[in-house]
N, C-alpha and C positions, 0 to 999 in steps of 0.2 A: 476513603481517599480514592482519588480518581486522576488518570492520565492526562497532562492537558499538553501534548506536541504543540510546539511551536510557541511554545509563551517564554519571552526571557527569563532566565533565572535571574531570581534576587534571595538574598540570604533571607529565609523563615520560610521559604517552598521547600520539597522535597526536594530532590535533582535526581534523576535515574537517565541511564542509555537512553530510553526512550521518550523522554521529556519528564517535564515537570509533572509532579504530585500537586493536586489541587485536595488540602486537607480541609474540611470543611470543620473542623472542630479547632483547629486553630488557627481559620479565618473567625470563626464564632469569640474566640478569645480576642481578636485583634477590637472585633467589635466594644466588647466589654471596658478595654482600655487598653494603651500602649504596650506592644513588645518588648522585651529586653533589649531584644537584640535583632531587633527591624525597627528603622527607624517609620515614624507615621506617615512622611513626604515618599519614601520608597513604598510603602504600601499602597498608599494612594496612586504611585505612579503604577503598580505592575496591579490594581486592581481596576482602576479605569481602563487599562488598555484591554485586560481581560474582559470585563464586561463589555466593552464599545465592541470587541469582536466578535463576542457572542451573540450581544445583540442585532447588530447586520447581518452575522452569520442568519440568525433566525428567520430575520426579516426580510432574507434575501434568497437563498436555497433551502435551508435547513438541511444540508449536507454532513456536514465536520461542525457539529457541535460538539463538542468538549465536555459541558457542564446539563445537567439536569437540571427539570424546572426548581426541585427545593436547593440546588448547588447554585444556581444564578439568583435566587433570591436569598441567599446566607452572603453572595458575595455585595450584593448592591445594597446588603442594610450596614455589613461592616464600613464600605466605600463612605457611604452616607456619615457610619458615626465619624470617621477617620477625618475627610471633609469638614465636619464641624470641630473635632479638636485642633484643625490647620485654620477656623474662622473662614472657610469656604463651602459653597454650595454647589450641589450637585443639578 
C-alpha cells in the first residue's frame, strides 16, 4: 500500500492524516468484480481522476507522483474493467 496525498476519499481507500492509501490488492479485487461496499460509478469516479493525474503528472514534471509504474498499471486495468461493467470505455 502506498500514500496517495491529495486524492478525494471515497469509501474502499484507506483514509489516514496524511492521505489516502492506494491499496493495490484491493484495487486488483475491484478489477476481478464489484465491491460490497464501493459502488462501480464511485470507483470509476476516484480511479480516473487518480489516473488522469498521474498521467499529466508523468507527462508533464514527473515530480509528485504518487503511484509506481506496476501501481498505475493495477490501477488502469481495474478503471478499464469497472468501465466495461458501467458499458463505457476508456
Amino acid at each position: 500500500m502506498r500514500r496517495c496525498p491529495g486524492i478525494p476519499f471515497l469509501k474502499g481507500f484507506s483514509q489516514t492524516p496524511n492521505g489516502t492509501i492506494f491499496d493495490s490488492a484491493r484495487v486488483e479485487q475491484l478489477r476481478k468484480g464489484p465491491l460490497g461496499d464501493l459502488a462501480d460509478v464511485d470507483a470509476a469516479s476516484v480511479l480516473t481522476r487518480l489516473t488522469w493525474d498521474e498521467l499529466l503528472e508523468y507527462g508533464t514534471e514527473r515530480k509528485n507522483l504518487r503511484l509506481d509504474i506496476d501501481e498505475i498499471a493495477v490501477a488502469l486495468r481495474a478503471l478499464r474493467a469497472v468501465l466495461g461493467r458501467l458499458c463505457s470505455q476508456l
